[in-house]
N, C-alpha and C positions, 0 to 999 in steps of 0.2 A: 192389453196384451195377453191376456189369459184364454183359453182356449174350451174354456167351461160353457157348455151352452145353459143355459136353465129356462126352464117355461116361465112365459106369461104370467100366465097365475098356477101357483105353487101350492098344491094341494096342504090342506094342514097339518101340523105335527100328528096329529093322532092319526090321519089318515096314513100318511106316510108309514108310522109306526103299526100299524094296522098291517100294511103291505108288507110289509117287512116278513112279520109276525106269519101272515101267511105266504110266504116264501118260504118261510124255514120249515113250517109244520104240515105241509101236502106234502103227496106220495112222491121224496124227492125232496132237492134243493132247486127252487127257480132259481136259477143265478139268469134270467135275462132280469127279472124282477129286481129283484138285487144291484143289479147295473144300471137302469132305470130310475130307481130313487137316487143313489148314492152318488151314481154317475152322473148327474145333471143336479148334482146342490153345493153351492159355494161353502168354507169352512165354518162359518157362520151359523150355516141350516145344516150342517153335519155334526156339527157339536151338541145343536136344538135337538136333534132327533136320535141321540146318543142318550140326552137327558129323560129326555120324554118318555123314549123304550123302556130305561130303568125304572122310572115314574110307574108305568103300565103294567109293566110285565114282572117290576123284581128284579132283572137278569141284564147284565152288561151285555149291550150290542158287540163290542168287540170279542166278548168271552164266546158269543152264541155265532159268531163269525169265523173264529177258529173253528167252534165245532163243526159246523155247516162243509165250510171251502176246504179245497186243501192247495198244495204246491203253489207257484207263481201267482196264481189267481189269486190263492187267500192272501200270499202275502201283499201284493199288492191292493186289494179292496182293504185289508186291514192298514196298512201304512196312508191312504187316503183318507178314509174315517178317523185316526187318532187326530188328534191336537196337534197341528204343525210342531209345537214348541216339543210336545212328549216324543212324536216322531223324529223328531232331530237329533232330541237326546239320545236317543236308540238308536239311531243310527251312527251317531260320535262312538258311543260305549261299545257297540259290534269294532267300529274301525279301528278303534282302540286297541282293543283285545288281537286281532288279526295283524296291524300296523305293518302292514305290505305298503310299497310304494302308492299302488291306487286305494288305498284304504284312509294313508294321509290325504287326498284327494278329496275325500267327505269332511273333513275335517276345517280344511281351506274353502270347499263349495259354502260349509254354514258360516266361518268367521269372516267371507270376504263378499258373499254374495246375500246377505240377510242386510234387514234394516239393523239398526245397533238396539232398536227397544226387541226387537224377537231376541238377536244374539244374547242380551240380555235374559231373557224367557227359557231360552236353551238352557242358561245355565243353571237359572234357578231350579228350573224343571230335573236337568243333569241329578242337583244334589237331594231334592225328593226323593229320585228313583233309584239310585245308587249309593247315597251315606256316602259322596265323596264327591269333590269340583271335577268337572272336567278340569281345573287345572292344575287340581295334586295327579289325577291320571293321566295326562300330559307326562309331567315331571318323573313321573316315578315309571312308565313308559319308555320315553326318550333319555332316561339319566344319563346317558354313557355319548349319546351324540349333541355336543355342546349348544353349536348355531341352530341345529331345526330345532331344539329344542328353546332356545329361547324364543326363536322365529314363534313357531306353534304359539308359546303362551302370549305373548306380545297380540298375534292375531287376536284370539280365541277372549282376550281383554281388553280387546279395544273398545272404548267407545266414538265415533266418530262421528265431525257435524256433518249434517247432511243439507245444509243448505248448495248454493252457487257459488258465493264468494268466492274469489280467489285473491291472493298476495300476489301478483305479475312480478316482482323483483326477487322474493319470496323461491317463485316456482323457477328462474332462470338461477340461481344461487344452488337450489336442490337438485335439478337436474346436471348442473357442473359437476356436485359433488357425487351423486352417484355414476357420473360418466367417470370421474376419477378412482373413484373405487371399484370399477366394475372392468377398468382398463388394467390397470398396475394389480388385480386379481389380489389386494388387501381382504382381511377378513370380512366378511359380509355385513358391520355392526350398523354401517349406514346407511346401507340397503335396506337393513332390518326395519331402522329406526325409521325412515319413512314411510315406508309399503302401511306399517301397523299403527303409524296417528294420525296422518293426512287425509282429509275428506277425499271422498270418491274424482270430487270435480276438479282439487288441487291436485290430485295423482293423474287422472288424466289431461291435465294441462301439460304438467311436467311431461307424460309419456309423448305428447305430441310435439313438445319443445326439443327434448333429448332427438325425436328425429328429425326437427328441420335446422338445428344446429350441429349435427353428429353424422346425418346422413345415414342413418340404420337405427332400427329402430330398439328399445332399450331389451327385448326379448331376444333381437339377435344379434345382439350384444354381447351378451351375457353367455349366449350357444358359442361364439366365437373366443370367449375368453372366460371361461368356467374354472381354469385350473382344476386340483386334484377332487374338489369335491363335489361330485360331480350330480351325487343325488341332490344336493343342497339346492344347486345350481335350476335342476330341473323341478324341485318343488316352489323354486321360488319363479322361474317360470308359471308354473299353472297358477299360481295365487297372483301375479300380473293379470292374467288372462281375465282370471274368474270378477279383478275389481276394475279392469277398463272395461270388457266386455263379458259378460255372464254366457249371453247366448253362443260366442265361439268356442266355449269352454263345456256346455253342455251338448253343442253339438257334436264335438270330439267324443264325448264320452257314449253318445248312444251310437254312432257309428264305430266308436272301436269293442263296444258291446256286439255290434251285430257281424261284422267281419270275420272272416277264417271261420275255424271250423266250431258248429257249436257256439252259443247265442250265451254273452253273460247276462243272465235274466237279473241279474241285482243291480247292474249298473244303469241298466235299462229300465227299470220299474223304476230305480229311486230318479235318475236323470227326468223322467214324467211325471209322477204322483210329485215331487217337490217343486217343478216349475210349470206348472199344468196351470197353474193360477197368477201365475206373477208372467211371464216373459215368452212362453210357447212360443204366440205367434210370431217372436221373430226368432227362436231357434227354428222354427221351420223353415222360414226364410234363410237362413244361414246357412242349416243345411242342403235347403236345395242348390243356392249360389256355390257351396263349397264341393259337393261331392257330386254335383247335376244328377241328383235322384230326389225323389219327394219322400221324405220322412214316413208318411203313411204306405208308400209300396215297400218301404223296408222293413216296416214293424209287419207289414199282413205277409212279408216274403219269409221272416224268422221268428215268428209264434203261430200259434192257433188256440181253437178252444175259446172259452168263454177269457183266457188270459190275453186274449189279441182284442175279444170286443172290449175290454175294459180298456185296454191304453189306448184303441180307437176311438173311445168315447170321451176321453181325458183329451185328446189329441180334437175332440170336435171333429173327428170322422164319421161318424156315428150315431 
């Protein structure tokens, strides 16, 4: 499902690091060079050739990437080169700090749409780089708003099996009781409690169950019967979305990046650079079904510059 192309045969670390090396030191930044190596190497051989450069050169790739790139483009080529795990973290600890409604949005994307050994990674990574858990920054964040705040940490510690099994008695008993809590508009404590321990395949059993026994399905459910809290209501929405289906969740997020006026380059960079490797090729598909336009005439309709050949390139436009 990934959208990353890579050669054949993959030139070698030194070579690569060679390339690099002379991209940054000609009259100029080659940023097609640049987009070339980085753009067409799995995380694997992006990590290999991070190593390497420091090996060769003395000098961190990412440190020599700031100085190089600047605006969207850099942040972008830099948030693909780091370490999925340190990139998430940085990205948790920006939305942290910000905690606007779509910012809690990055937060739900990593605790609901990661394996549990990355979520895991995030977090260890979290407390390297910041002397603190994503879940005391949660807490001490959120203090004042009860349920997202539990919701949040509950996510963000989950660990969840990721086999198929399911409990069929299990999943019609769970889907009752949240059709009951979600009708009589009670506090959300067993909403909570399933969304953040049930495997992926049990939560989408129940979500298919809830609508051939309820006749609506459990998202618009919940739009229908939110009572007074109504952010709660809607975060706990998108973290639905993001654990039945990932791809409907990020194709919202780069279409509502690129609509009205003025392009959110952050939601759009990270919505690609984070799922460029795991699921593209079917947010593409999503998006075309959903908005009958192709993903790639909307990114080359609201960017330019070397920051449109790189998520064209991520995108396997390219």
């Amino acid at each position: 499902m990934s959208t990353i192309t890579i050669p054949d045969i993959i030139p070698s670390l030194k070579e690569d690091c060679q390339r690099l090396r002379k991209a940054f030191q000609g009259f100029g930044t080659d940023e097609k060079d640049i987009i070339e190596v980085l753009g067409h190497r799995d995380a694997r051989n992006r990590a290999e050739i991070s190593r390497c450069y420091y090996m060769l050169y003395n000098e961190s790739l990412i440190y020599r990437l700031k100085s190089e790139l600047s605006g969207d483009f850099q942040r972008a080529v830099i948030l693909w080169t780091e370490d999925p795990s340190k990139r998430d973290a940085e990205l948790a600890h920006k939305a942290l700090e910000r905690k606007k409604d779509q910012d809690i949005w990055v937060i739900l994307e990593i605790a609901c749409s990661s394996s549990s050994d990355h979520l895991i990674e995030v977090r260890q990574t979290y407390c390297l780089l910041f002397h603190s858990s994503l879940e005391e920054d949660i807490e001490s964040q959120f203090a004042q708003q009860g349920q997202l705040k539990e919701f949040l940490l509950r996510l963000v510690s989950s660990y969840r099996y990721e086999g198929e099994d399911v409990d069929e008695q299990l999943v019609k008993s769970e889907a009752n009781s949240l059709f009951c809590a979600i009708r009589e508009q009670r506090p959300y404590h067993e909403v909570i409690r399933v969304l953040s321990t049930r495997s992926k395949a049990h939560l989408n059993a129940i979500f298919q169950h809830y609508k051939q026994e309820y006749g609506i399905s459990i998202i618009e459910d919940i739009e229908c019967n939110s009572g007074d809290d109504k952010k709660l209501s809607s975060i706990i929405k998108v973290a639905i979305c993001c654990l039945q289906s990932p791809e409907k969740h990020f194709a919202q997020v780069v279409n509502t990046s690129i609509i009205g006026l003025g392009t959110d380059e952050d939601s759009l960079t990270r919505a690609i650079v984070t799922r460029a490797e795991i699921d593209m090729k079917l947010i593409k598909e999503e998006y075309k079904d959903r908005y009958n336009r192709t993903l790639h005439d909307d990114v080359v309709g609201d960017t330019s510059g070397y920051y449109r050949d790189f998520l064209l390139t991520l995108l396997g436009d390219k």
